[in-house]
Backbone as numpy.savetxt, mean C-alpha at the origin, in Angstrom:
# Nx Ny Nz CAx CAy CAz Cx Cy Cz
4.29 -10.58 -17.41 3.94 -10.29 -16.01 2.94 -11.33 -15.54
3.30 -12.00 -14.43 2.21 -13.16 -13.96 1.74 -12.70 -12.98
0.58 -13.14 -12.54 -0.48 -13.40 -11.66 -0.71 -14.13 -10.70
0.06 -13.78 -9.71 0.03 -15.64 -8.29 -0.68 -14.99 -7.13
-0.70 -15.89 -6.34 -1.37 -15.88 -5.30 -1.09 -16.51 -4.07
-1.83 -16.53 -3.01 -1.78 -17.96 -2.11 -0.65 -17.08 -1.10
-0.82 -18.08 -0.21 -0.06 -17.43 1.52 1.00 -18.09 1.74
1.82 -18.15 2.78 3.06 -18.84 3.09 2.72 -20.03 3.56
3.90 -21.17 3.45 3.26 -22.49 2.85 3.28 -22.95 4.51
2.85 -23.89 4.66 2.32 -24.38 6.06 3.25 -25.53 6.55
3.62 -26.03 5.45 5.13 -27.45 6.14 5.94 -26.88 6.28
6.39 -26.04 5.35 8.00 -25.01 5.78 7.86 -23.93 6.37
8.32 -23.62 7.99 8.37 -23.03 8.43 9.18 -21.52 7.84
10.02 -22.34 6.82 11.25 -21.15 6.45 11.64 -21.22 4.94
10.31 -20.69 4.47 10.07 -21.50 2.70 11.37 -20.06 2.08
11.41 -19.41 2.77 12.41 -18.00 1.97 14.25 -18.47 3.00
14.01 -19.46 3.00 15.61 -19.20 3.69 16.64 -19.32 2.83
17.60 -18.89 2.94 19.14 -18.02 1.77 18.43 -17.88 0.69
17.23 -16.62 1.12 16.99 -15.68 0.10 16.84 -14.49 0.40
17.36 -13.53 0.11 18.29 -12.02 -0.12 16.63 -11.57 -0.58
15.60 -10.61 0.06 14.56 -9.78 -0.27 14.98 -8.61 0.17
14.86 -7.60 -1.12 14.64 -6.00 -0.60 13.32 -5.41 0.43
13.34 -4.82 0.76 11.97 -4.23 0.94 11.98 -2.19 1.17
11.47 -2.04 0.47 11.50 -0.63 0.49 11.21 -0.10 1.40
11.39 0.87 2.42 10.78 0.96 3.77 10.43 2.98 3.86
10.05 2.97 4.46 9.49 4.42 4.65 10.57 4.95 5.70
10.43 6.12 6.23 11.10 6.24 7.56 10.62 6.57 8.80
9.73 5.63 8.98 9.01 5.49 10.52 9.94 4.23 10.77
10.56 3.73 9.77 11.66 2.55 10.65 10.95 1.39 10.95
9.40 1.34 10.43 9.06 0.21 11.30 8.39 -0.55 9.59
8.14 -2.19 9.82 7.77 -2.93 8.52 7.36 -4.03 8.74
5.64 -4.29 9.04 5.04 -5.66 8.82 5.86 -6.69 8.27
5.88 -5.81 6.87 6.37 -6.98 5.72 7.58 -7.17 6.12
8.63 -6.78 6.83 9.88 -6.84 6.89 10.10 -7.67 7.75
9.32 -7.95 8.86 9.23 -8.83 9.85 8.31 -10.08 9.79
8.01 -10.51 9.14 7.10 -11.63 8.21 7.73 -12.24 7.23
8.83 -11.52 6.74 9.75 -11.94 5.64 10.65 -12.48 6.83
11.33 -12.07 7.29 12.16 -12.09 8.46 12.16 -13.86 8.71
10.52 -13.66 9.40 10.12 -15.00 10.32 10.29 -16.37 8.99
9.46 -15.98 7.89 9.98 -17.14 6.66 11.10 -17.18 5.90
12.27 -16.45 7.25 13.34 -17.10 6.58 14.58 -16.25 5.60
13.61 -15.03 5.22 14.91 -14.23 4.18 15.51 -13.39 4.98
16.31 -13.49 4.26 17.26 -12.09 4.68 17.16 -10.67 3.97
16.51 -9.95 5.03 15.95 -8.89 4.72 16.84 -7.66 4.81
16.65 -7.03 3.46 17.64 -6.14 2.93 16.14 -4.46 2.97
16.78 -3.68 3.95 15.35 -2.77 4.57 16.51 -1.42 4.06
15.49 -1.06 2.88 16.04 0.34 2.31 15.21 1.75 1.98
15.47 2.42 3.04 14.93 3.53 2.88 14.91 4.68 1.41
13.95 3.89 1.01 14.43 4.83 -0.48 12.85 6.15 -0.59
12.22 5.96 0.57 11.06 7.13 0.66 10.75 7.67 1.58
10.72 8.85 1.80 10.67 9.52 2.69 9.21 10.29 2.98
8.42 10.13 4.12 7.38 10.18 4.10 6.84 11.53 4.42
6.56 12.06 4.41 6.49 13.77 4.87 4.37 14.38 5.02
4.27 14.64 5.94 2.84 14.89 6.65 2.71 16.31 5.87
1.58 16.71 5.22 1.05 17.65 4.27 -0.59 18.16 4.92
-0.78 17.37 6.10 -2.35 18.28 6.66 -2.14 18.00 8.46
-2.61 19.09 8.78 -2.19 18.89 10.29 -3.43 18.41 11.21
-2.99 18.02 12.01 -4.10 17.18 13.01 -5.48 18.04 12.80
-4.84 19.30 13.08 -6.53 20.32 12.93 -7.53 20.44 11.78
-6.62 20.34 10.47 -7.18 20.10 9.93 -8.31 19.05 9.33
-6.98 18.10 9.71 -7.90 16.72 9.39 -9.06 16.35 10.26
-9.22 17.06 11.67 -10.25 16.85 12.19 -11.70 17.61 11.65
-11.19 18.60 11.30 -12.40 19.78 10.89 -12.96 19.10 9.73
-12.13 18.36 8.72 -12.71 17.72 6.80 -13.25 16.33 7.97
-13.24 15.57 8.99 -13.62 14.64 9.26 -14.56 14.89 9.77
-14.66 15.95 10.90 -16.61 16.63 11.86 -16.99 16.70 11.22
-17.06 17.64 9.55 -17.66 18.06 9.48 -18.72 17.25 8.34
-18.60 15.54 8.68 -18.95 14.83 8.14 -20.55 14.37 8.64
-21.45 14.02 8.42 -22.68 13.99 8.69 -23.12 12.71 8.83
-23.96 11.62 9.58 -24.49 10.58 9.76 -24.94 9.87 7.95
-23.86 9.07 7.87 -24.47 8.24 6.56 -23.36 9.21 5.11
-22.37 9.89 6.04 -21.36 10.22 4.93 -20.31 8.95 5.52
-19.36 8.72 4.60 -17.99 7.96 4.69 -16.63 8.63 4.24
-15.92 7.96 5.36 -14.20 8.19 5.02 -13.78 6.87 4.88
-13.21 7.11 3.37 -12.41 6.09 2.67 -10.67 6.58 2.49
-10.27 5.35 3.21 -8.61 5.25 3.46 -8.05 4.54 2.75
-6.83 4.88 1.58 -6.25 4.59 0.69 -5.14 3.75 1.20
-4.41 3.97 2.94 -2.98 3.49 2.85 -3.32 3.29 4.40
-2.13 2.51 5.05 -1.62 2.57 6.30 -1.39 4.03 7.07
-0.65 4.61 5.97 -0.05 5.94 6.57 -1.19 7.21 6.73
-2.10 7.08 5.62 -3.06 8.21 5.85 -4.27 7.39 6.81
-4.32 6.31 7.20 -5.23 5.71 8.53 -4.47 6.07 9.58
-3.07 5.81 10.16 -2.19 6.69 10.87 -2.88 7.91 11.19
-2.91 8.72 10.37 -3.12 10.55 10.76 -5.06 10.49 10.49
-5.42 9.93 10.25 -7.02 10.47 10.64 -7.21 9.36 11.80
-6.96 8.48 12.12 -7.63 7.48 13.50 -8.07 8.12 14.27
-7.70 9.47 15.25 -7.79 9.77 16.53 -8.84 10.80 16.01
-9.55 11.48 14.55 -10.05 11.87 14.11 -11.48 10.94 13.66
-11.37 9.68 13.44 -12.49 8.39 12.90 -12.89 7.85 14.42
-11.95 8.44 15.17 -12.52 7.47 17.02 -13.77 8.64 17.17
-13.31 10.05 17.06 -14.04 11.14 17.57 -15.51 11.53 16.48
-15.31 10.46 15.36 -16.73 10.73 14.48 -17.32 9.80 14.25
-18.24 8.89 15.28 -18.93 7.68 15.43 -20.48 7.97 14.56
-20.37 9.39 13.92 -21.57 9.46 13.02 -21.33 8.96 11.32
-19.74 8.87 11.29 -19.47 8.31 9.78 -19.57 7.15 9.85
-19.30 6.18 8.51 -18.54 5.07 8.62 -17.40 5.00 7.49
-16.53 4.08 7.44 -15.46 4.61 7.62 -14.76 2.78 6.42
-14.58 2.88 5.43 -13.55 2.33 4.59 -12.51 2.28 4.18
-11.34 0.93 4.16 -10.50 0.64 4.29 -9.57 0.18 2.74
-8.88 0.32 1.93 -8.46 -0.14 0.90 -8.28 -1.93 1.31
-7.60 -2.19 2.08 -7.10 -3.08 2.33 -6.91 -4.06 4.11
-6.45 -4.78 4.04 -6.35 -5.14 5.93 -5.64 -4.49 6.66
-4.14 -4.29 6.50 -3.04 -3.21 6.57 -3.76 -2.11 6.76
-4.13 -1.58 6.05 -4.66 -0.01 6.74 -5.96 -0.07 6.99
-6.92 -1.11 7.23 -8.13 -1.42 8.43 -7.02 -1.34 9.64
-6.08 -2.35 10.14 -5.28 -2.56 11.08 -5.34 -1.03 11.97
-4.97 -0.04 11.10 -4.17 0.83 12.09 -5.81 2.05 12.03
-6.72 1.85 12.11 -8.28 2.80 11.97 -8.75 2.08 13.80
-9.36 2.67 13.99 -9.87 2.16 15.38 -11.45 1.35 14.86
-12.32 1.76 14.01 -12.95 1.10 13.29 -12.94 1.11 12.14
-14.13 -0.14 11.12 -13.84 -0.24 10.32 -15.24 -0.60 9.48
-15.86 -0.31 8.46 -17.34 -0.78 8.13 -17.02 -1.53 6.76
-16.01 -1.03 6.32 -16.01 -2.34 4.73 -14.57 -2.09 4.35
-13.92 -3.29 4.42 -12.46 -3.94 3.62 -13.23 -4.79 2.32
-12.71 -4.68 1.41 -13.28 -5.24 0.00 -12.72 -6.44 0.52
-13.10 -7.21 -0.68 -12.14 -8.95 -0.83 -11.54 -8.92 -1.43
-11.01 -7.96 -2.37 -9.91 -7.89 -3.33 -9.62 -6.75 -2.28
-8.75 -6.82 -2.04 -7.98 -5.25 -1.78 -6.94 -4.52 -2.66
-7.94 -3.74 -3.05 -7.16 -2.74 -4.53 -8.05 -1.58 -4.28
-8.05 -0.60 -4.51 -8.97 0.34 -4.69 -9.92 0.04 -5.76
-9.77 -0.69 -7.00 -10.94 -0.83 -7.75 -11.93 -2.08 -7.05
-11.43 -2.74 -5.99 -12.35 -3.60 -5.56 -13.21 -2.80 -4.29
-12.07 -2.17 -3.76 -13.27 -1.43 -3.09 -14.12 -0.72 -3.97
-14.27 0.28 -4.70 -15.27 0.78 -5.48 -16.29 -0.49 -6.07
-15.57 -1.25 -6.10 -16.73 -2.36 -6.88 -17.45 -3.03 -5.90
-17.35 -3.00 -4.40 -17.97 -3.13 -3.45 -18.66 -2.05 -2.30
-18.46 -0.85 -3.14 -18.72 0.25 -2.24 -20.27 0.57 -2.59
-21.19 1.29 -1.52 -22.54 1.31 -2.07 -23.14 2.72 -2.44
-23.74 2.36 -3.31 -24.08 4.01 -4.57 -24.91 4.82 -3.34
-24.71 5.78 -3.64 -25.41 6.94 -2.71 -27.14 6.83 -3.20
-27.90 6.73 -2.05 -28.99 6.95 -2.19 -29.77 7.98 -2.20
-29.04 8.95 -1.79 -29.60 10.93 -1.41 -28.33 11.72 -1.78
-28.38 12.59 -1.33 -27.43 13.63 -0.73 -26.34 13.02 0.08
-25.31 12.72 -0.30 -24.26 12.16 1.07 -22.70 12.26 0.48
-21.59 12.73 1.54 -20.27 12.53 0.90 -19.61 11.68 1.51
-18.43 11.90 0.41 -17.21 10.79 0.48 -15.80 10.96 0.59
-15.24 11.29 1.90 -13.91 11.85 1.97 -12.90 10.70 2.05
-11.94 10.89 0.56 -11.36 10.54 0.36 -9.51 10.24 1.04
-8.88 9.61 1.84 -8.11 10.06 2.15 -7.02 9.38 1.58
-5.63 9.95 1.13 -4.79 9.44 0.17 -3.45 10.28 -0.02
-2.34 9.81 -0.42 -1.10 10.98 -0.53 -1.35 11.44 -1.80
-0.38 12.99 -1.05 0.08 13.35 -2.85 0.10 12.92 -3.88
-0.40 12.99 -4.95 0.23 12.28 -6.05 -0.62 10.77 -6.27
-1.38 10.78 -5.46 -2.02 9.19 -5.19 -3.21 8.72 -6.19
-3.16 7.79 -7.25 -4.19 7.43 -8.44 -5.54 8.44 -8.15
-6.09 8.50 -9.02 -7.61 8.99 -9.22 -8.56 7.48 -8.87
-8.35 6.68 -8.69 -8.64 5.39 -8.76 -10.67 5.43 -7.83
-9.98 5.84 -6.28 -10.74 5.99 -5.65 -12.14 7.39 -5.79
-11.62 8.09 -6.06 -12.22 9.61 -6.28 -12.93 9.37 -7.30
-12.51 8.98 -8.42 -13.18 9.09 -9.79 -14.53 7.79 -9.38
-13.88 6.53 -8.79 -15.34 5.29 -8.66 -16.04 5.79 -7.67
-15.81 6.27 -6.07 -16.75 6.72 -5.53 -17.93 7.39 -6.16
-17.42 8.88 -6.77 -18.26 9.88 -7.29 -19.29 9.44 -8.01
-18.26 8.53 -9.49 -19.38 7.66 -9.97 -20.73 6.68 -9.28
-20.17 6.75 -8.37 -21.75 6.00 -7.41 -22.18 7.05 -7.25
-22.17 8.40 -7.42 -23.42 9.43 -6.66 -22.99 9.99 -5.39
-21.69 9.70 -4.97 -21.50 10.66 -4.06 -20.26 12.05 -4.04
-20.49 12.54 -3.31 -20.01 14.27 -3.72 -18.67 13.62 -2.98
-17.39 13.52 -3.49 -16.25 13.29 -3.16 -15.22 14.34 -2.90
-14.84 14.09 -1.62 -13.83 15.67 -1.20 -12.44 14.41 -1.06
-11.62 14.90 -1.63 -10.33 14.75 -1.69 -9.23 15.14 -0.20
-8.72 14.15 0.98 -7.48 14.68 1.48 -6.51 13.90 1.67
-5.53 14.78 0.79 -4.08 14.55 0.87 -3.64 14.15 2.65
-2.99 13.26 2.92 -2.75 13.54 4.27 -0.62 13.40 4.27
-0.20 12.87 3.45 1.31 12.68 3.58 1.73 12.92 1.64
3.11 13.07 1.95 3.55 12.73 0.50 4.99 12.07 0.73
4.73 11.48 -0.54 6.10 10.13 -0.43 7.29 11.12 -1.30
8.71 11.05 -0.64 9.87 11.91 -1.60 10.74 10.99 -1.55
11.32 10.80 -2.55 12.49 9.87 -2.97 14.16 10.32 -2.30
14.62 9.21 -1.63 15.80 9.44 -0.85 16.80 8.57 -1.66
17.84 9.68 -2.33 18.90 9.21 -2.58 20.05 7.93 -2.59
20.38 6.31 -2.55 21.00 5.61 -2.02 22.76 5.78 -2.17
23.45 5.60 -1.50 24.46 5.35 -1.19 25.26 4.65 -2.45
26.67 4.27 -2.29 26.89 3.46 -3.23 26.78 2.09 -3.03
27.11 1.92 -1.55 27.46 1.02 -1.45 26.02 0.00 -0.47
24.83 0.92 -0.40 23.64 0.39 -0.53 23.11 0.35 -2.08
23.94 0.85 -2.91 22.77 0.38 -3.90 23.68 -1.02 -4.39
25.21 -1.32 -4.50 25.51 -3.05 -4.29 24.49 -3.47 -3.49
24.48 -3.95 -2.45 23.66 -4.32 -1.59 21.86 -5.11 -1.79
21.65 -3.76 -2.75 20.73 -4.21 -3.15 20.00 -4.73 -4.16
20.89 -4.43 -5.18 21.07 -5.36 -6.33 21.52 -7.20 -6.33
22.50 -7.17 -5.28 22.84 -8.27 -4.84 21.66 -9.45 -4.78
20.78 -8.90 -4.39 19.27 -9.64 -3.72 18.98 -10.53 -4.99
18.14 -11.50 -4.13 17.42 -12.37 -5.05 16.03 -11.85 -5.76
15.49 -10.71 -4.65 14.12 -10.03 -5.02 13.77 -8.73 -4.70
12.99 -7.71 -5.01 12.30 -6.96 -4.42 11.16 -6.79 -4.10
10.21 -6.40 -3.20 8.53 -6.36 -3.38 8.83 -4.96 -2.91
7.15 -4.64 -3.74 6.97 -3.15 -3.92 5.48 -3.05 -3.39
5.38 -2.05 -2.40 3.91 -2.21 -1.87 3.24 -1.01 -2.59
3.43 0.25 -2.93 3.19 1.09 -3.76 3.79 1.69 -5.07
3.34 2.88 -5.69 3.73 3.29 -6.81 4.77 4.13 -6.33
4.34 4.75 -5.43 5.61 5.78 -4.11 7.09 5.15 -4.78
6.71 3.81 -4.30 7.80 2.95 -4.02 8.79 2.66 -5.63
8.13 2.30 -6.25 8.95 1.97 -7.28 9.10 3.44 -8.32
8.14 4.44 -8.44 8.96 5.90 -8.73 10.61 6.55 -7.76
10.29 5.77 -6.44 11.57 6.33 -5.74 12.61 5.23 -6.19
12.17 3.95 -6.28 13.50 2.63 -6.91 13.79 3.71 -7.99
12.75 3.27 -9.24 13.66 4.04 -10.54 14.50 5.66 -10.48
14.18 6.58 -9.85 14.97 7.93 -9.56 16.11 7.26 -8.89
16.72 6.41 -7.90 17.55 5.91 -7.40 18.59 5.47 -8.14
17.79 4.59 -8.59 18.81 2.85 -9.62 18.28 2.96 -10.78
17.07 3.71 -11.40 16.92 3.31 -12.90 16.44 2.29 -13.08
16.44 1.72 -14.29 15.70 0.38 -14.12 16.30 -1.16 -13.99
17.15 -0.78 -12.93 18.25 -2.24 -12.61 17.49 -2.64 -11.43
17.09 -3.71 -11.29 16.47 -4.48 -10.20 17.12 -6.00 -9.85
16.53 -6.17 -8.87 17.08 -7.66 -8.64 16.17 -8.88 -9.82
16.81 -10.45 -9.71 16.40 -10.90 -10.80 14.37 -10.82 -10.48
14.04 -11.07 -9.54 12.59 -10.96 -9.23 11.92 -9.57 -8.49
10.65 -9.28 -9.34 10.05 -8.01 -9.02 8.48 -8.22 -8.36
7.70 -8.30 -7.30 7.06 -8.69 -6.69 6.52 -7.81 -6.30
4.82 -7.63 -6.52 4.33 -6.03 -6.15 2.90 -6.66 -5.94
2.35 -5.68 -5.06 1.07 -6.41 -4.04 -0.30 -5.73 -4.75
-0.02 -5.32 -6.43 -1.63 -5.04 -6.75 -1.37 -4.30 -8.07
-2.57 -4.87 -8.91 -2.36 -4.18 -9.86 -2.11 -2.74 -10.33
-2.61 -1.75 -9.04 -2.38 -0.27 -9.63 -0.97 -0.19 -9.19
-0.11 -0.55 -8.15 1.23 -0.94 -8.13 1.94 -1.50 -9.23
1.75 -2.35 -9.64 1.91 -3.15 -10.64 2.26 -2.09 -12.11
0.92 -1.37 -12.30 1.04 -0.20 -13.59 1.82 0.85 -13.23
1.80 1.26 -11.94 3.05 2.05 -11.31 4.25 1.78 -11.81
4.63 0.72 -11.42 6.08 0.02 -11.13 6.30 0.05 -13.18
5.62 -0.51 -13.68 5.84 -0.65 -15.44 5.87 0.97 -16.05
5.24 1.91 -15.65 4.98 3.15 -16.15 6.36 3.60 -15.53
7.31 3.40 -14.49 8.54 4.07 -13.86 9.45 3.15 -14.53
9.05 2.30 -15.56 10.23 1.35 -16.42 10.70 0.16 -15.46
10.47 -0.38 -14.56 10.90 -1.14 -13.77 9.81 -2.81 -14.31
10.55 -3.60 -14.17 10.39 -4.97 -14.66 8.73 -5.39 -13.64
7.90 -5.92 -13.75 7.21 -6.53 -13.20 6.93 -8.16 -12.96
7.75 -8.90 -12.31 7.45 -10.65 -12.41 6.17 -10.86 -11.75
5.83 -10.75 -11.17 4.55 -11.29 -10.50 3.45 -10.28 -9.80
2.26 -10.50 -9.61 1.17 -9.53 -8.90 0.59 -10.64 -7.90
0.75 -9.90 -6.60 -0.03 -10.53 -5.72 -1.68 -10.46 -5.94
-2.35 -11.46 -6.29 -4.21 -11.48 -6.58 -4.49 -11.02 -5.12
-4.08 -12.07 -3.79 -5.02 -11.19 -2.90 -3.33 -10.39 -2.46
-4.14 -8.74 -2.55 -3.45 -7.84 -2.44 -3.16 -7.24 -1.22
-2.77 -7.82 -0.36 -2.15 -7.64 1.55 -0.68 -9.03 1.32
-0.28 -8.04 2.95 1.25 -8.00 3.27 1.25 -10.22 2.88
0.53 -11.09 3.50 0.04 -12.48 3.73 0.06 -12.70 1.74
-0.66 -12.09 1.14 -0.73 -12.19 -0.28 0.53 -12.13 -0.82
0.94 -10.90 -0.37 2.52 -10.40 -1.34 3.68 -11.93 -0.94
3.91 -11.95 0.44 4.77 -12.63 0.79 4.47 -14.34 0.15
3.30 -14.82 -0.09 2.94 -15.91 -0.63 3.10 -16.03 -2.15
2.84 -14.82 -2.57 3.53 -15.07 -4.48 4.44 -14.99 -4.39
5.41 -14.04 -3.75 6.90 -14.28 -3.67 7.26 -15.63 -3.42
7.24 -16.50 -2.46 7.74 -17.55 -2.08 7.41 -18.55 -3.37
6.13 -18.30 -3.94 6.00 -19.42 -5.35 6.69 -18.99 -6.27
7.12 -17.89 -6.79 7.56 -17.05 -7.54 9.30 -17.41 -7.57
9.76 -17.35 -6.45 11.05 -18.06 -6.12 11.08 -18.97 -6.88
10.17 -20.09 -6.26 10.12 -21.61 -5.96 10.17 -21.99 -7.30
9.17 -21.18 -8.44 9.19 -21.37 -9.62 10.51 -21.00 -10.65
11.41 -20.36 -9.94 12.65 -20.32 -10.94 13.51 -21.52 -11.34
């Protein structure tokens, strides 16, 4: 399993052209990465293999967010659980409010710390130890690493856990799963993602496996699925830049 890095290359406008990329997609239908791949060139193969399903309701999530106190924090694991607390983080200008990554800073109305690694262990390794009494609401899907919960706490703060979505694996077709084997690659942005590949297809992948972080990464190997490369900086700009060297290097 290698280790690359680096962004999309700057002379070639179209460093992925007649190259066949999967991309796993959720079903909001919509994909940064899918449209970034798009623009450099591949031909993007967009397969709904997870199905995203909401597990706390607006009311709730507002009440675990008020009832947060000046100098507590909400820490956001994903895109999708910044989605369902935003209109909840606009209305509590007494927290502040952490991001795993740029991608899900993007969709928060504010934002007080994106690590420089974006992984959850870099945020914890940049997050700051509690000096008193103060909590740390965690927000994250079903099923989602201990990663964050367990390093917060360890700094000293009282960590409340919310689930806000859970990822369910959607069945493929037959004649989407040709399709997608066909490909030259796949990238995998979560563990969601490659537990729903392997329940699908097992562990048949295309010849390249491309995943945007190491707890992805142990995901994707623990569901038996091949790992070629880890994006170091771990956003959509990261992933798409080891892929293209990753290619380049076959």
């Amino acid at each position: 399993m290698a280790d690359a890095g680096g962004g999309p290359g700057r002379h070639d406008p179209t460093p992925l052209a007649h190259r066949r990329v999967v991309v796993v997609r959720a079903d909001d239908g919509t994909s940064r990465l899918a449209d970034q791949l798009t623009a450099a060139g591949a031909e993007v193969v967009l397969v709904p293999l997870v199905e995203l399903v909401d597990v706390a309701d607006p009311a709730s999530i507002a009440a675990a967010i008020g009832a947060l106190v000046d100098g507590d924090w909400v820490v956001v694991s994903s895109p999708r659980g910044a989605v369902r607390v935003a209109p909840a983080v606009a209305a509590a200008a007494q927290v502040s409010v952490a991001a795993v990554g740029t991608a899900t800073a993007a969709e928060l109305p504010r934002v007080d710390l994106v690590p420089t690694r974006q992984s959850a262990a870099g945020l914890v390794a940049e997050f700051p130890p509690c000096a008193g009494p103060g909590r740390a609401l965690v927000v994250q899907a079903v099923g989602g690493a201990s990663t964050l919960v367990d390093g917060v706490g360890a700094l000293g703060w009282q960590v409340e856990r919310l689930d806000t979505h859970e990822s369910r694996p959607r069945p493929l077709t037959a004649r989407e799963q040709l399709e997608v084997l066909r490909a030259d690659a796949v990238v995998l942005t979560s563990g969601s993602q490659a537990r729903a590949w392997a329940a699908a297809l097992g562990a048949a992948t295309p010849p390249v496996v491309v995943v945007i972080g190491p707890q992805t990464a142990a995901d994707t190997e623990a569901a038996g699925l091949p790992v070629t490369a880890v994006a170091t900086d771990h956003s959509v700009d990261g992933l798409i830049g080891t892929l293209i060297a990753t290619l380049r290097a076959e």
